[in-house]
C-alpha positions as CSV (number, residue, x, y, z in Angstrom):
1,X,-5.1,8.5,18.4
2,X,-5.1,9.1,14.9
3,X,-8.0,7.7,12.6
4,X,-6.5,6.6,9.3
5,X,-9.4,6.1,6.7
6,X,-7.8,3.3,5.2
7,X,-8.6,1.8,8.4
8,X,-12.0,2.9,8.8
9,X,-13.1,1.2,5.1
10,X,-10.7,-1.7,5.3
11,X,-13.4,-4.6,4.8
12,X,-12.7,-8.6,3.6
13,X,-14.4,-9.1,0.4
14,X,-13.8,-12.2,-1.6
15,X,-12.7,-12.2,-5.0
16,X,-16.0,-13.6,-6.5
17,X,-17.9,-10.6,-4.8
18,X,-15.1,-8.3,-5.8
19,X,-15.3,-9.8,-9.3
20,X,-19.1,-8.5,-9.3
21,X,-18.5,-5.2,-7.7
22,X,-16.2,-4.9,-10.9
23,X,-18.2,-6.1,-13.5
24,X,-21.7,-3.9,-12.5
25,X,-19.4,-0.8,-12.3
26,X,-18.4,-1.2,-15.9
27,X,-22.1,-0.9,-16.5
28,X,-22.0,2.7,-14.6
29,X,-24.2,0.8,-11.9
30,X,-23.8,4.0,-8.7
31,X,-24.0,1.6,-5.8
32,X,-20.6,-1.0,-7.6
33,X,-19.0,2.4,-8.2
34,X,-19.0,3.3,-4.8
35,X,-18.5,0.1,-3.4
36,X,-15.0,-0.5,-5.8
37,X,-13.9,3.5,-5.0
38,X,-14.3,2.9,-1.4
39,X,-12.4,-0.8,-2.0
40,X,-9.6,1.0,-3.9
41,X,-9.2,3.8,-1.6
42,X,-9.0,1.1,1.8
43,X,-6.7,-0.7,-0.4
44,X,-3.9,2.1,-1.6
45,X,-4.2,4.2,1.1
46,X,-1.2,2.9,3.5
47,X,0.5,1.8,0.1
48,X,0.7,5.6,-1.2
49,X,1.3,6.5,2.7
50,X,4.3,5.1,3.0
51,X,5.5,6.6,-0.4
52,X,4.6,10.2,0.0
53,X,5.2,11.3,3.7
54,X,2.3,13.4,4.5
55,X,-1.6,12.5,5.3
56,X,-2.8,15.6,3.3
57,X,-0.6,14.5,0.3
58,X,-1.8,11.1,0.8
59,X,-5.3,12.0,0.5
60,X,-5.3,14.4,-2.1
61,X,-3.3,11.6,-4.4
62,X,-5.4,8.6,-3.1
63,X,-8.6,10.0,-4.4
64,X,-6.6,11.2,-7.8
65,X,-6.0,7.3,-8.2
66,X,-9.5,6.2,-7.8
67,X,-10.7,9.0,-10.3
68,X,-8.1,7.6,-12.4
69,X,-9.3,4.1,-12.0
70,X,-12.8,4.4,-12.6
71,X,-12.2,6.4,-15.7
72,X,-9.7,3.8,-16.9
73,X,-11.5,1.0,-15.7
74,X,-13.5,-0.2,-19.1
75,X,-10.5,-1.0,-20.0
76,X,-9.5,-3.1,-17.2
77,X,-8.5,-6.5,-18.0
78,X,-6.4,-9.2,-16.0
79,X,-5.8,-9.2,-12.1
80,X,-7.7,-6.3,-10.8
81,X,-5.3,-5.5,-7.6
82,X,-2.2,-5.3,-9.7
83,X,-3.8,-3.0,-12.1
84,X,-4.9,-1.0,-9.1
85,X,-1.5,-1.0,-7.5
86,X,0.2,-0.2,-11.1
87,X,-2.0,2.8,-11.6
88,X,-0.9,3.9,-7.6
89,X,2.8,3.3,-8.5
90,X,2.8,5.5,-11.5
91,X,0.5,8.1,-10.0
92,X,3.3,8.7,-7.3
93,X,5.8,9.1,-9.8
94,X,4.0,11.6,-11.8
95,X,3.5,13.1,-7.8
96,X,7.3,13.5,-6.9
97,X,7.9,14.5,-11.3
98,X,5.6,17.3,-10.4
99,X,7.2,18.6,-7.3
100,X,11.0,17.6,-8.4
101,X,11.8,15.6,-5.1
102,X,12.5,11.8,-5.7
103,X,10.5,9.4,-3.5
104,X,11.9,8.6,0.2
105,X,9.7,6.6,2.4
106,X,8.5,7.9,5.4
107,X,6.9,6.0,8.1
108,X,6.3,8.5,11.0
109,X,3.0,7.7,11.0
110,X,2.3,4.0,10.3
111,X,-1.3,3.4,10.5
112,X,-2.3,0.7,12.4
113,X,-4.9,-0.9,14.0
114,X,-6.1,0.2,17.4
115,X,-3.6,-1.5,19.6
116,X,-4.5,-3.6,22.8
117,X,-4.7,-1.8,26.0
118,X,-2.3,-3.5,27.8
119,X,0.2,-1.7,25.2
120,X,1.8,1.2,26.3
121,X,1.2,4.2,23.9
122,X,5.3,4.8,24.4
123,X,5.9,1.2,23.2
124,X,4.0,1.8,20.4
125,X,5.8,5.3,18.9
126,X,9.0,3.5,19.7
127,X,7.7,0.6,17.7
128,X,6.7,3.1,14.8
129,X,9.9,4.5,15.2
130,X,12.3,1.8,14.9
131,X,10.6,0.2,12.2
132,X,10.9,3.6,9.6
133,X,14.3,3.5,10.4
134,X,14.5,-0.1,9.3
135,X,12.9,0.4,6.2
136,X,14.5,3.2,5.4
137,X,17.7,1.2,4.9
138,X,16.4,-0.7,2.1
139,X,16.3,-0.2,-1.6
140,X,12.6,0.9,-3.5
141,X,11.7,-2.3,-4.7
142,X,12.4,-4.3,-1.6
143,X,10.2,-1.5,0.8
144,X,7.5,-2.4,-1.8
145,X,7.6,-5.9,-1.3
146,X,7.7,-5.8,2.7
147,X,5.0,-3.7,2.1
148,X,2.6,-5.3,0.0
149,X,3.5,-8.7,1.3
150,X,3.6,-7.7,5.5
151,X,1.2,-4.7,5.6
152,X,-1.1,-5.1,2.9
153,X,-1.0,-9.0,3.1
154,X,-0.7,-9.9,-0.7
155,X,1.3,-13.2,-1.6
156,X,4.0,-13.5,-3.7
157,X,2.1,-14.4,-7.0
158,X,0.1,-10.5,-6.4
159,X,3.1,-9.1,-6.0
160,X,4.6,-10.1,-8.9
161,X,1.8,-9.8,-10.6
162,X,1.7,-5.9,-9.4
163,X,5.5,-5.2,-9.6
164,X,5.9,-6.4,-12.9
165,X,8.6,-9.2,-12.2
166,X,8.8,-13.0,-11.6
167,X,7.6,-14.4,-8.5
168,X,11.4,-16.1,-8.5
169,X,12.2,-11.8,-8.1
170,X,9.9,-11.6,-5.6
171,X,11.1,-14.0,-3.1
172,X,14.4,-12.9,-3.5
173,X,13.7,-9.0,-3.1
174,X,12.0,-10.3,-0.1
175,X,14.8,-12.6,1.2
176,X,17.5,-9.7,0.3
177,X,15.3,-7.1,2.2
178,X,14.4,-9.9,5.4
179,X,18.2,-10.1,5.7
180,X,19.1,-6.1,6.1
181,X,16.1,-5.8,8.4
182,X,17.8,-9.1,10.3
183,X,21.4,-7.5,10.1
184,X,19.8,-4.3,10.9
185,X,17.9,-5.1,14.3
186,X,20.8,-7.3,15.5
187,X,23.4,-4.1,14.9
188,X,20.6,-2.3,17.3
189,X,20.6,-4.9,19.3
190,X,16.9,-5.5,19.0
């Protein structure tokens, strides 16, 4: 199996110690600096996954975001993950601008969490599987919102917040997109 790094950094930190993290790495303190980049990269790493196709892509552009993001980040201000997630979202446009291919989501390899053992390794590409092709039949904005709200597990306010719209927008991207999934694993009969 696999090892995704976002999965191998991916720790719970609360918002007052992230809050600190962020404020001693505008001082240049070394040890905040690694402890937001390695927060940032656990954090965008399935986002941009999902966005760009391949793990060697995803890398390379991960770690260009948290470059990015430390260099920009005296000039942080407001909610921290939605300037984070802002920075990722443009970055992967200036990615597909540079190559001339527009953005398709591919989810051929989801990362995911090592799965119980009583779970078939089968079930689980078929799974994987069904899944891309249900996302794949949904518009930009509502693939971000299943993703940010289902995989990454922000709420509705942080995705606003990130997307740049009203957290009415949000629900109903994420009604709108709920429904085709709905329509979509009843056509399968799944």
């Amino acid at each position: 199996m696999k090892q995704f790094p976002s999965l191998l950094l991916k720790k719970d930190i609360s918002y007052e110690e992230l809050n600190k993290i962020i404020a001693l790495a505008k001082t240049n303190n070394d040890d905040a600096m690694v402890d937001l980049s390695e927060y940032v990269y656990s954090r965008i790493y399935s986002y941009v996954y999902y966005r760009v196709n391949h793990r060697e892509d995803t890398e390379d552009l991960v770690s260009e975001i948290v470059l990015k993001l430390i260099r920009a980040l005296p000039k942080q201000r407001g909610n921290f993950n939605a300037w984070m997630y802002k920075i990722a979202k443009n970055a992967i446009i200036d990615f597909y601008r540079r190559r001339g291919v527009r953005s398709e989501t591919s989810l051929s390899e989801i990362p995911y969490d090592i799965p119980d053992q009583s779970t078939p390794v089968s079930e689980i590409i078929l799974t994987k599987e069904k899944l891309r092709k249900a996302l794949s039949i949904l518009t930009e904005e509502q693939q971000r919102v299943i993703i940010l709200k289902f995989i990454e597990g922000y709420t509705n306010p942080e995705i606003a917040e990130t997307m740049g719209k009203s957290i009415g927008a949000v629900k109903l991207l994420q009604f709108r997109a709920l429904k085709s999934l709905k329509e979509f694993f009843k056509k399968k009969g799944l």
